[in-house]
Each structure stands twice: as C-alpha cells, then as structure tokens.
N, CA, C and O atoms as a Maestro MAE file, in Angstrom:
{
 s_m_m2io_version
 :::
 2.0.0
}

f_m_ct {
 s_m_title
 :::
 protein
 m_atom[288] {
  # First column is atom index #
  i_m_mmod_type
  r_m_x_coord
  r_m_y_coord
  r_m_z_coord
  i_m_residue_number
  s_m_chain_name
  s_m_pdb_residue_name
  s_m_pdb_atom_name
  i_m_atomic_number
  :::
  1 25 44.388 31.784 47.438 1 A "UNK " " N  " 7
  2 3 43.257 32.428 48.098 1 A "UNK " " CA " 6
  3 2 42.113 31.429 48.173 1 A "UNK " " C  " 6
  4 15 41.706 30.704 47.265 1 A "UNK " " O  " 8
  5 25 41.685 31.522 49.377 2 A "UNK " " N  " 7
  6 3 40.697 30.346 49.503 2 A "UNK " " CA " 6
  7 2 39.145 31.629 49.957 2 A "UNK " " C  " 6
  8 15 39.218 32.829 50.220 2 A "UNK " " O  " 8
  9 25 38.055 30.831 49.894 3 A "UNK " " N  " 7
  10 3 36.625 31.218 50.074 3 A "UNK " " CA " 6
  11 2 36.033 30.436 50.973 3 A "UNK " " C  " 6
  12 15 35.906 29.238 50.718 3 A "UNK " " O  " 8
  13 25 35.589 30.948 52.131 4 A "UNK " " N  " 7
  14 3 34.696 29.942 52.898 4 A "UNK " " CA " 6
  15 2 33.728 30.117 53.565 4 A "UNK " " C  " 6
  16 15 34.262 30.901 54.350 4 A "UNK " " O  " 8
  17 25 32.369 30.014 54.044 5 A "UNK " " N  " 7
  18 3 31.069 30.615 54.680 5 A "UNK " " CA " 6
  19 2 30.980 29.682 55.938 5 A "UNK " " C  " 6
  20 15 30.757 28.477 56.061 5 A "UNK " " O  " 8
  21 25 31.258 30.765 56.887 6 A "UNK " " N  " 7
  22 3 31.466 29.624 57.994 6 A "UNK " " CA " 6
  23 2 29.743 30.164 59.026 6 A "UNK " " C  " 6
  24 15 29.650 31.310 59.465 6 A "UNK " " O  " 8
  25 25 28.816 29.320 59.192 7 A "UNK " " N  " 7
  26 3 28.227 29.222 59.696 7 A "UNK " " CA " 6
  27 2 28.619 29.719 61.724 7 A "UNK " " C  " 6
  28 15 29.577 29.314 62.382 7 A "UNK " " O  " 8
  29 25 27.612 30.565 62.147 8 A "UNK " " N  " 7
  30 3 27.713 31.496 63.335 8 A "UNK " " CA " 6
  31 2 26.576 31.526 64.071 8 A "UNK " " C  " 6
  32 15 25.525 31.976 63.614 8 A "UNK " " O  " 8
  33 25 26.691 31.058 65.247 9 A "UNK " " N  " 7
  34 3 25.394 31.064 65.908 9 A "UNK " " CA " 6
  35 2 25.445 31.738 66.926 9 A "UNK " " C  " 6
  36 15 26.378 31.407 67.658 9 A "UNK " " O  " 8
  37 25 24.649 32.800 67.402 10 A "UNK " " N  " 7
  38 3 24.869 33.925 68.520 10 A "UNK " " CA " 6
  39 2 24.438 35.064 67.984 10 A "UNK " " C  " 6
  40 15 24.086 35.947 68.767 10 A "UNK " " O  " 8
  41 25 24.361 35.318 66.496 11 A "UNK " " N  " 7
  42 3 24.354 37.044 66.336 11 A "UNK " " CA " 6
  43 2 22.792 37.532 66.245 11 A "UNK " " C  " 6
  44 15 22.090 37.309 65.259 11 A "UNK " " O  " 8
  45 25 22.438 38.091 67.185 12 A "UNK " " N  " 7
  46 3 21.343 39.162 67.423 12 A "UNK " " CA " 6
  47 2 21.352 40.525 66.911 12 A "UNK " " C  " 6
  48 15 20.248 41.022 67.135 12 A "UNK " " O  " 8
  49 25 22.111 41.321 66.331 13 A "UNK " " N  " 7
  50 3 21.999 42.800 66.098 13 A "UNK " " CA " 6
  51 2 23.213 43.035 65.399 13 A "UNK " " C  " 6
  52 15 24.125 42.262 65.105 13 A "UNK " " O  " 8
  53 25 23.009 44.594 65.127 14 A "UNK " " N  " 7
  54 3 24.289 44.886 63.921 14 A "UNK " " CA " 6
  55 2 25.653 45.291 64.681 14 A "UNK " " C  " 6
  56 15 26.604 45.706 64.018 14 A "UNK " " O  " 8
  57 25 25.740 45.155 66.186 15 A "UNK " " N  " 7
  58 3 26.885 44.675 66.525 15 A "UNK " " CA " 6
  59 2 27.589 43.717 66.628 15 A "UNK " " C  " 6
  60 15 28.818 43.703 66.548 15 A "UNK " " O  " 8
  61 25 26.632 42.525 66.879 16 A "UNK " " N  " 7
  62 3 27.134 41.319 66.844 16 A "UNK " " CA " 6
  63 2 27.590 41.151 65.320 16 A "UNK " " C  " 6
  64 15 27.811 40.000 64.944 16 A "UNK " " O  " 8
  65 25 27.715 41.983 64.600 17 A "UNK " " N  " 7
  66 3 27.679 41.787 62.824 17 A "UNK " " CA " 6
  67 2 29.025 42.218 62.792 17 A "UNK " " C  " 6
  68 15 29.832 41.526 62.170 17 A "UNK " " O  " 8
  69 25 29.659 43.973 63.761 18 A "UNK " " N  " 7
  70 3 30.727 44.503 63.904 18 A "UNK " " CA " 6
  71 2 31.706 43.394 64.336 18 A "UNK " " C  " 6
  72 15 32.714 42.860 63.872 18 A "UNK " " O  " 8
  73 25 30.805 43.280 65.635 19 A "UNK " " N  " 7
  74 3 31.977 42.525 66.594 19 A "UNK " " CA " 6
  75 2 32.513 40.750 65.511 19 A "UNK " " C  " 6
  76 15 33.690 40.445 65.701 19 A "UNK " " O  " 8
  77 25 31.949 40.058 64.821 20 A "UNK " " N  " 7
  78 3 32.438 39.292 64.318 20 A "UNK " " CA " 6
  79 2 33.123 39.831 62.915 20 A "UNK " " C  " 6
  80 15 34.258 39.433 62.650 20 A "UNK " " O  " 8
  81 25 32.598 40.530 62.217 21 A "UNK " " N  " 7
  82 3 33.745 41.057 61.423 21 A "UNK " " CA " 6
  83 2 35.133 41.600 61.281 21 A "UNK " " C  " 6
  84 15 36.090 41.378 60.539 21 A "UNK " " O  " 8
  85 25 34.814 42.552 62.476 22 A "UNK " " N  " 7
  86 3 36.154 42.893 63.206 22 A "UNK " " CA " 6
  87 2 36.909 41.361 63.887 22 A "UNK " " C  " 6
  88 15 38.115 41.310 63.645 22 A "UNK " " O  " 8
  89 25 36.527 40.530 64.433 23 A "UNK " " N  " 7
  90 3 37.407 39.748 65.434 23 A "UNK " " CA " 6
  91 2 38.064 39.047 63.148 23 A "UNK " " C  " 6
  92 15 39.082 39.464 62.596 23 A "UNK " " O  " 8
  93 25 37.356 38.341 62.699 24 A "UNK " " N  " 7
  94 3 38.052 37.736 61.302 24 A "UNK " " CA " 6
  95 2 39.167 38.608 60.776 24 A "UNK " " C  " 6
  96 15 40.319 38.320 60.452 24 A "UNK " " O  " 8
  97 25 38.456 39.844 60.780 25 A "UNK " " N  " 7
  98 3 39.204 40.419 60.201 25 A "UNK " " CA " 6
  99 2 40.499 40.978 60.217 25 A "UNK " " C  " 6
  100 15 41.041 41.481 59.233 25 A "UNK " " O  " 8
  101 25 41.092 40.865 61.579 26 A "UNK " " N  " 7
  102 3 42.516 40.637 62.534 26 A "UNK " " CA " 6
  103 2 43.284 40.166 62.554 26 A "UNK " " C  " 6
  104 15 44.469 40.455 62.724 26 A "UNK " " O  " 8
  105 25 42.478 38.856 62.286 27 A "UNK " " N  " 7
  106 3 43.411 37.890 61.842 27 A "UNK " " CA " 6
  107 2 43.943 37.983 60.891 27 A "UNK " " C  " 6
  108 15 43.625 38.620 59.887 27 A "UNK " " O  " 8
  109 25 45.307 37.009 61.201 28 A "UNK " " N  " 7
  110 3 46.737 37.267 59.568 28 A "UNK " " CA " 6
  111 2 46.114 36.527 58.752 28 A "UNK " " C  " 6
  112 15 45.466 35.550 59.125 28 A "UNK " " O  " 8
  113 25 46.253 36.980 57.236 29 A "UNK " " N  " 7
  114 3 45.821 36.196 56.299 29 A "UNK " " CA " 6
  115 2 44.364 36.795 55.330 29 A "UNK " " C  " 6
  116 15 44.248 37.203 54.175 29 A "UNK " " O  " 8
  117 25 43.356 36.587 56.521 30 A "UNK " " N  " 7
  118 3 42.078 37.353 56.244 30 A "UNK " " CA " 6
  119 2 42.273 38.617 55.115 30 A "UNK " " C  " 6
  120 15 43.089 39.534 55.215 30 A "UNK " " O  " 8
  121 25 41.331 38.412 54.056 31 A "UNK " " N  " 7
  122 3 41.420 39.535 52.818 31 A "UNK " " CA " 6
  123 2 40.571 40.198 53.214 31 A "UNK " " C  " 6
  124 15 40.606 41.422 53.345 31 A "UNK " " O  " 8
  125 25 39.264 39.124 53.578 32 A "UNK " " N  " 7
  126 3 37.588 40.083 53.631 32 A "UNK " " CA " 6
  127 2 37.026 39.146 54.434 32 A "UNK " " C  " 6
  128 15 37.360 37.995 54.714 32 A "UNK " " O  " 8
  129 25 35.753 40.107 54.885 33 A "UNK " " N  " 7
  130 3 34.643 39.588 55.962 33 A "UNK " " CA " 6
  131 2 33.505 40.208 55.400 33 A "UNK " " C  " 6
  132 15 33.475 41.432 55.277 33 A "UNK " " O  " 8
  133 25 32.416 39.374 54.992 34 A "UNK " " N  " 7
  134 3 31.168 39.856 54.964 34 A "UNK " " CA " 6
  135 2 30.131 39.033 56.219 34 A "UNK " " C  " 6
  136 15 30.314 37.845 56.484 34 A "UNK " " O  " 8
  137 25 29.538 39.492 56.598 35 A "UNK " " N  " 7
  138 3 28.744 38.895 57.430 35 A "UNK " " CA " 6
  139 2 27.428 39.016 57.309 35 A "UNK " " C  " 6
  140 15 26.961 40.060 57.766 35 A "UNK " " O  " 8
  141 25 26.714 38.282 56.845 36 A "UNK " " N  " 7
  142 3 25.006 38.283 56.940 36 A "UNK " " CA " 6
  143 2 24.186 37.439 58.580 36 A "UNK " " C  " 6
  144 15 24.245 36.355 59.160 36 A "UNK " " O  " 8
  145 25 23.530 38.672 58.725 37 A "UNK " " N  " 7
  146 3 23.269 38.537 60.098 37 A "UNK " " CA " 6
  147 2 21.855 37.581 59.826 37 A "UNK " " C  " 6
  148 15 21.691 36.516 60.422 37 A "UNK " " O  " 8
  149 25 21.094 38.001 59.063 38 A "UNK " " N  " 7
  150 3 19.789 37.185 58.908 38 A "UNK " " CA " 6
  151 2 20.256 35.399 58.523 38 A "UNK " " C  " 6
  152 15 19.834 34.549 59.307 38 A "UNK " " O  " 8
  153 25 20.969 35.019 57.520 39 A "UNK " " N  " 7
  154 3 21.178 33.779 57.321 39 A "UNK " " CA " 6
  155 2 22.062 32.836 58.633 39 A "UNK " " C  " 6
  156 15 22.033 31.615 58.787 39 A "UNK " " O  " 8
  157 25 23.105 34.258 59.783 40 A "UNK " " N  " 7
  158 3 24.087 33.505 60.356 40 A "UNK " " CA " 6
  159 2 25.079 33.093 59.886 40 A "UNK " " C  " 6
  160 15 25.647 32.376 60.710 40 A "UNK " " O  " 8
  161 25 25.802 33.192 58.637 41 A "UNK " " N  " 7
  162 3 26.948 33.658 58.242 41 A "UNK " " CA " 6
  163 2 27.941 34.429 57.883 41 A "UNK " " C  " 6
  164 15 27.638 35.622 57.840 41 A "UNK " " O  " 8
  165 25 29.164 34.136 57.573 42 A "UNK " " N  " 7
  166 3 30.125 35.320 58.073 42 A "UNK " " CA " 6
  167 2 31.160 34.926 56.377 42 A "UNK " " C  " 6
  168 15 32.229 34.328 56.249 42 A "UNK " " O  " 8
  169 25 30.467 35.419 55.576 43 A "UNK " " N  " 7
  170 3 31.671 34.608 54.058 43 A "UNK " " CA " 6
  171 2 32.815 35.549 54.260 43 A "UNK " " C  " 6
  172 15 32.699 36.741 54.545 43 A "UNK " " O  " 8
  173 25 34.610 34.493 53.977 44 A "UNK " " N  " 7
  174 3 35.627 35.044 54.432 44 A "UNK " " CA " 6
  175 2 36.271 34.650 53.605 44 A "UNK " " C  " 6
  176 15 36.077 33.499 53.215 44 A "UNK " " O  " 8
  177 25 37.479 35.609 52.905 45 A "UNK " " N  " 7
  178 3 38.242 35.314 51.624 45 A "UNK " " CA " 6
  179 2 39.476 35.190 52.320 45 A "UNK " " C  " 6
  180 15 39.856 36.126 53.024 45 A "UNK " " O  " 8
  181 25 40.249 33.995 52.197 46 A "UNK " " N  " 7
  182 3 41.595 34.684 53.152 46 A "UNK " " CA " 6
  183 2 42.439 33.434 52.086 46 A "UNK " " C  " 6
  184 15 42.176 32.731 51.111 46 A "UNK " " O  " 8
  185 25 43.673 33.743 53.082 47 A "UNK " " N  " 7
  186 3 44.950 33.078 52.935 47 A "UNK " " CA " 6
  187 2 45.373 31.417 53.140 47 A "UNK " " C  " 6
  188 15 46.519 31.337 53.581 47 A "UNK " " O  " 8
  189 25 44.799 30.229 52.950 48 A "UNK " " N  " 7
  190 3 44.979 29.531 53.409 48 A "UNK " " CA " 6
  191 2 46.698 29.045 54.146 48 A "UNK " " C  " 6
  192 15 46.856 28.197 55.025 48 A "UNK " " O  " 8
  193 25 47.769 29.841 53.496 49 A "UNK " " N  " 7
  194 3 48.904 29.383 53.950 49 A "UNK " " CA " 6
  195 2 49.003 30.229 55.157 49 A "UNK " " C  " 6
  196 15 49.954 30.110 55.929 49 A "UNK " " O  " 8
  197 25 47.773 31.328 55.398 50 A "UNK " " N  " 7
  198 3 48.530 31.958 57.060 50 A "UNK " " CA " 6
  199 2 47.222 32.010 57.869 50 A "UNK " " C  " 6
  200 15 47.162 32.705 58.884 50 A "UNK " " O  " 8
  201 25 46.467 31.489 57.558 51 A "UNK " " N  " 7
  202 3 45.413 31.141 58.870 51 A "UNK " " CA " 6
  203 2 44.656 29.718 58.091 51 A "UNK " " C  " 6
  204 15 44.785 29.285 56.946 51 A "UNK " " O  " 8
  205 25 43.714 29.162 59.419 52 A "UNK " " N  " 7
  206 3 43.342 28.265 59.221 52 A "UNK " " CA " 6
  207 2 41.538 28.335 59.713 52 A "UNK " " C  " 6
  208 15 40.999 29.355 60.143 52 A "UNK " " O  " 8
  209 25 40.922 27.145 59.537 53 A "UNK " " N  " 7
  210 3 39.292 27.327 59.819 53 A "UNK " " CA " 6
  211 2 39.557 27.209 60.948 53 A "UNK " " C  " 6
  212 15 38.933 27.996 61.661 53 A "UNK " " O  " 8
  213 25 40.491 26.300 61.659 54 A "UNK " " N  " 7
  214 3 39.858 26.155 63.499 54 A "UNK " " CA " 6
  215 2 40.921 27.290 63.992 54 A "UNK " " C  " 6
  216 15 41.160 27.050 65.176 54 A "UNK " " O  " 8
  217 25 41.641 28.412 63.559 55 A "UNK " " N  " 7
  218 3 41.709 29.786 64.270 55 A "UNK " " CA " 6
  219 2 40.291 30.084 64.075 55 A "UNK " " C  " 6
  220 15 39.678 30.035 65.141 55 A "UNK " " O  " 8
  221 25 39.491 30.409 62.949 56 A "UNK " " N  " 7
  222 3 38.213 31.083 62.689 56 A "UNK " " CA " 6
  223 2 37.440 30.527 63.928 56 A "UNK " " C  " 6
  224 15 37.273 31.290 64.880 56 A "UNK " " O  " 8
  225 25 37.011 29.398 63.978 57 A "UNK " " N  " 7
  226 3 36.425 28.857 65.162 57 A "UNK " " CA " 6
  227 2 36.732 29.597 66.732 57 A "UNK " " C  " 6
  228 15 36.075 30.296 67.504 57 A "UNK " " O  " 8
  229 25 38.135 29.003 66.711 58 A "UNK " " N  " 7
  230 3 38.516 29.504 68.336 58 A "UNK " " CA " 6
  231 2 38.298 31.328 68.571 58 A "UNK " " C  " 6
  232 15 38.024 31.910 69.620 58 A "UNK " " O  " 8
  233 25 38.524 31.895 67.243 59 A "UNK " " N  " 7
  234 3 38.575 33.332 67.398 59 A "UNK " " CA " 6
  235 2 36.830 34.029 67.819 59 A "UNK " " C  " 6
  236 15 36.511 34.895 68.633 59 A "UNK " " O  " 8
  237 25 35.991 33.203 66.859 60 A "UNK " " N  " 7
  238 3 34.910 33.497 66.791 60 A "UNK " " CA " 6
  239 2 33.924 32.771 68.410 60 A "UNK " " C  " 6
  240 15 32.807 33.176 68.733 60 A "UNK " " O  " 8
  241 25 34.663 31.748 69.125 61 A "UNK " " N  " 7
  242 3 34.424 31.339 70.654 61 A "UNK " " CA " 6
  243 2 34.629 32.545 71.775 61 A "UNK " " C  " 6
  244 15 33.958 33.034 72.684 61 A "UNK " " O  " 8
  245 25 36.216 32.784 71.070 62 A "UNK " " N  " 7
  246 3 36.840 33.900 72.167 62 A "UNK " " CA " 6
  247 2 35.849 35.471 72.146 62 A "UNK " " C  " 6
  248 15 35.731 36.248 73.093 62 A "UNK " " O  " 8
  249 25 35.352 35.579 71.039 63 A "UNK " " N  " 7
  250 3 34.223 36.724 70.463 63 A "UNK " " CA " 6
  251 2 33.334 36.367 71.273 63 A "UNK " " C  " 6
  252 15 33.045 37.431 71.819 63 A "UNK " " O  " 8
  253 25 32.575 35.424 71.811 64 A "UNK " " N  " 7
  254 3 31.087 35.281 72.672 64 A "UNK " " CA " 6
  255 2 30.290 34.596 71.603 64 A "UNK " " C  " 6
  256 15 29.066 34.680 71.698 64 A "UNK " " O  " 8
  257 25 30.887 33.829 70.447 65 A "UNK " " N  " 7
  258 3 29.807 33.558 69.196 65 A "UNK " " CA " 6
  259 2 30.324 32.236 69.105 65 A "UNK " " C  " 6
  260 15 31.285 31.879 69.787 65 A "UNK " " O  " 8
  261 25 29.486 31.165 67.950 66 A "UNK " " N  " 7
  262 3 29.645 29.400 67.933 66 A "UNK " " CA " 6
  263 2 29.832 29.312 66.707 66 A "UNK " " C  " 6
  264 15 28.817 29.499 66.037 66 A "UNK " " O  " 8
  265 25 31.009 29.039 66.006 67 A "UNK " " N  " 7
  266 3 30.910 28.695 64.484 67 A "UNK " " CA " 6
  267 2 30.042 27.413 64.639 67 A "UNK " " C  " 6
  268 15 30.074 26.928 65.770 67 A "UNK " " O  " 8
  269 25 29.214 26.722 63.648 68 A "UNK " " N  " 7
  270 3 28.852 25.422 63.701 68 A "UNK " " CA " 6
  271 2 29.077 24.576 62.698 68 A "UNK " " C  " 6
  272 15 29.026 23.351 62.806 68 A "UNK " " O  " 8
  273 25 29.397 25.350 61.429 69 A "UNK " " N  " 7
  274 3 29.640 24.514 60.624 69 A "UNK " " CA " 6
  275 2 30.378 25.824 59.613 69 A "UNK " " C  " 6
  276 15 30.345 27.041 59.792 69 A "UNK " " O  " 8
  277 25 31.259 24.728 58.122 70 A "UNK " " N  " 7
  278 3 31.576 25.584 57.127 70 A "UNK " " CA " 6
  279 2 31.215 24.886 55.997 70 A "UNK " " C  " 6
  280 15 31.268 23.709 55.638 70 A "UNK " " O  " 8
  281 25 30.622 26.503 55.280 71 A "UNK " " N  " 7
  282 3 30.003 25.828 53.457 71 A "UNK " " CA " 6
  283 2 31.325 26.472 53.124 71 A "UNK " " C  " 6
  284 15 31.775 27.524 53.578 71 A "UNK " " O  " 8
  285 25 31.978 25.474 52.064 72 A "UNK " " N  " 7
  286 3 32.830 25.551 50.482 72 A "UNK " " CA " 6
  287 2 33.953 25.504 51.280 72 A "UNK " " C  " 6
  288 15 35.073 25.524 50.771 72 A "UNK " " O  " 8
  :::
 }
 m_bond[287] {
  # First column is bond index #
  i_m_from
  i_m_to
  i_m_order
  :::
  1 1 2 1
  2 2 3 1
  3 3 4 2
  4 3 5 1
  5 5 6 1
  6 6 7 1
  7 7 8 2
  8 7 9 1
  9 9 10 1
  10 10 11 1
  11 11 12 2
  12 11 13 1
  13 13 14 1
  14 14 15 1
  15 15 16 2
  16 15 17 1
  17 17 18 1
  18 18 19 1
  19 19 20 2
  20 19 21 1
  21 21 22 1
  22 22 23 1
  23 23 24 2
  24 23 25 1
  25 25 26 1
  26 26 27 1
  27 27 28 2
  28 27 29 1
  29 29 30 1
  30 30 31 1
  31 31 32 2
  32 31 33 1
  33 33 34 1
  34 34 35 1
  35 35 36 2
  36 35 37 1
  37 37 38 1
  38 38 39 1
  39 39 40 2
  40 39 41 1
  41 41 42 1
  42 42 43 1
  43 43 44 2
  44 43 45 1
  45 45 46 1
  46 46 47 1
  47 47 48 2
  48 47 49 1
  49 49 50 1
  50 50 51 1
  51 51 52 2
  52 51 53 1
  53 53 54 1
  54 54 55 1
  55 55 56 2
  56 55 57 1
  57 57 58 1
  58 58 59 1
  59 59 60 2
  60 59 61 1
  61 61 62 1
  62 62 63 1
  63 63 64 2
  64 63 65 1
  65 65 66 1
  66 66 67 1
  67 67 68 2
  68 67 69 1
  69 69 70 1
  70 70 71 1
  71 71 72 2
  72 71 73 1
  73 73 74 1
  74 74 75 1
  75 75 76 2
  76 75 77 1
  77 77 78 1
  78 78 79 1
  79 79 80 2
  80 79 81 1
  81 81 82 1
  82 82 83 1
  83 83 84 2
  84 83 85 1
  85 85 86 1
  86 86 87 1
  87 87 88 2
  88 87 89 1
  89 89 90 1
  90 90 91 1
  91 91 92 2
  92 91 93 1
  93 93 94 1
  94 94 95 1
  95 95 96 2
  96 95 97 1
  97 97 98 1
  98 98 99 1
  99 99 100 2
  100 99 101 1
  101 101 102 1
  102 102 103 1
  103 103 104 2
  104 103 105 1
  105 105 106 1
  106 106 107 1
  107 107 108 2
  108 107 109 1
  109 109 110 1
  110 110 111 1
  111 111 112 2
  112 111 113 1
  113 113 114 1
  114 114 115 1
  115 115 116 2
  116 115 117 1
  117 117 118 1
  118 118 119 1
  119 119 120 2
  120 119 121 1
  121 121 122 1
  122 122 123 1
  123 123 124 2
  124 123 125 1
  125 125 126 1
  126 126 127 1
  127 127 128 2
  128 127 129 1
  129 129 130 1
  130 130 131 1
  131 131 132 2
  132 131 133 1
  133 133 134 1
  134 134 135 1
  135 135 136 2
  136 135 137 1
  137 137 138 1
  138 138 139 1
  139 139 140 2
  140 139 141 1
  141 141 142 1
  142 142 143 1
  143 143 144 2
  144 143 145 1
  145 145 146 1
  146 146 147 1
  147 147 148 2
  148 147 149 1
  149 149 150 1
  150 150 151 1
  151 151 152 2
  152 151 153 1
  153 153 154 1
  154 154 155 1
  155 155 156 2
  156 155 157 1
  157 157 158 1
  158 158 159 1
  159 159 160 2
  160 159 161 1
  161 161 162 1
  162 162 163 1
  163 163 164 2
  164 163 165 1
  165 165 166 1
  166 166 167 1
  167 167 168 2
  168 167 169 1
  169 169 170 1
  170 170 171 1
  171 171 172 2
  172 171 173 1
  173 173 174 1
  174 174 175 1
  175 175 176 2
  176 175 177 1
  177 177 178 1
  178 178 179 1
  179 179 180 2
  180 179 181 1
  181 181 182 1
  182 182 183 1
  183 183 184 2
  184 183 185 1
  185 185 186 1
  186 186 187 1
  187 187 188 2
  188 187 189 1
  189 189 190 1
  190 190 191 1
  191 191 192 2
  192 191 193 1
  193 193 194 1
  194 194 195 1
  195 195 196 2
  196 195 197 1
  197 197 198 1
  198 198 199 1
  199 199 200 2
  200 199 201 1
  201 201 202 1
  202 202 203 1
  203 203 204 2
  204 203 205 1
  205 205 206 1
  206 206 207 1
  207 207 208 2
  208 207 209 1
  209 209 210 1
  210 210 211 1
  211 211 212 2
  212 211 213 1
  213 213 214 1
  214 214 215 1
  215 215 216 2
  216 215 217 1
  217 217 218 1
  218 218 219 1
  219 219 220 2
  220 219 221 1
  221 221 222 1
  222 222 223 1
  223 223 224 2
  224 223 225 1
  225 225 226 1
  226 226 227 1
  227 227 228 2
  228 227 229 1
  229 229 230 1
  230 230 231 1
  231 231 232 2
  232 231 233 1
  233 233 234 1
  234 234 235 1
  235 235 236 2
  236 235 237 1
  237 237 238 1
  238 238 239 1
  239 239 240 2
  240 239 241 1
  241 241 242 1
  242 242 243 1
  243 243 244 2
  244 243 245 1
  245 245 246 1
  246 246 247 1
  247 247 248 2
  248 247 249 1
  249 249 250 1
  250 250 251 1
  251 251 252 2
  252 251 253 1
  253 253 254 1
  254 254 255 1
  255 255 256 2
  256 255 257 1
  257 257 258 1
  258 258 259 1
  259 259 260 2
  260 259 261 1
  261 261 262 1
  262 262 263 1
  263 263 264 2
  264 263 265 1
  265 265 266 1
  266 266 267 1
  267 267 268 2
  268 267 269 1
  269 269 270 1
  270 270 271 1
  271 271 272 2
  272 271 273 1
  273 273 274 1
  274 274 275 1
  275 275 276 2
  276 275 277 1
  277 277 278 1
  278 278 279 1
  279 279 280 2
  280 279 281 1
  281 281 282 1
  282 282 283 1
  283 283 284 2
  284 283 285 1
  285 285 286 1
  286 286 287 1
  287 287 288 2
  :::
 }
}
C-alpha cells in the first residue's frame, strides 16, 4: 500500500471535490480519496501493483482538472 498527495489545479467548488474523488476512486487499486479543496490536493491510498501516478494524472486530465505535481 502506497500514500501519495497529488497536487490538482482546477478545483473551484464542492463538486469539483465530488467529481475528482469519484474519477480516483474508480480506479483499480485505489483504497481512498480525500480531497482538500482549499490546499488543491487530492491524498490517495492505493495499490501500487494495480495502478500507477501517470493513470492518476491522465484520469484526473480526462476529469477537466491538472495534476501538477506529487508530495510522498
């Protein structure tokens, strides 16, 4: 089990909070999604053997949102 805070640029309101929690959270692997809308991150506990950070990326593009970076 891996931990990672992947930095998100786009979210305005507590849908944009839904809509990126829900898109992580779909994905295979994914345990948890918390998302803090004020800082712009999205901390995600998952699977490293069944997803990866650049699905998180492409998933979170295909959402209307910009990962820009990841802490840990």
């Amino acid at each position: 089990m891996n931990t990672s805070v992947l930095n998100i640029e786009g979210m305005g309101c507590s849908g944009c909070v839904d809509t990126v929690e829900n898109t992580l959270s779909a994905l295979p692997g994914v345990k948890s999604v918390t998302v803090n809308l004020q800082k712009g991150t999205a901390m995600v506990d998952f699977d490293e053997q069944e997803v990866s950070e650049t699905e998180f990326k492409q998933a979170i593009k295909e959402a209307g949102y910009t990962m820009t970076g990841i802490q840990g």
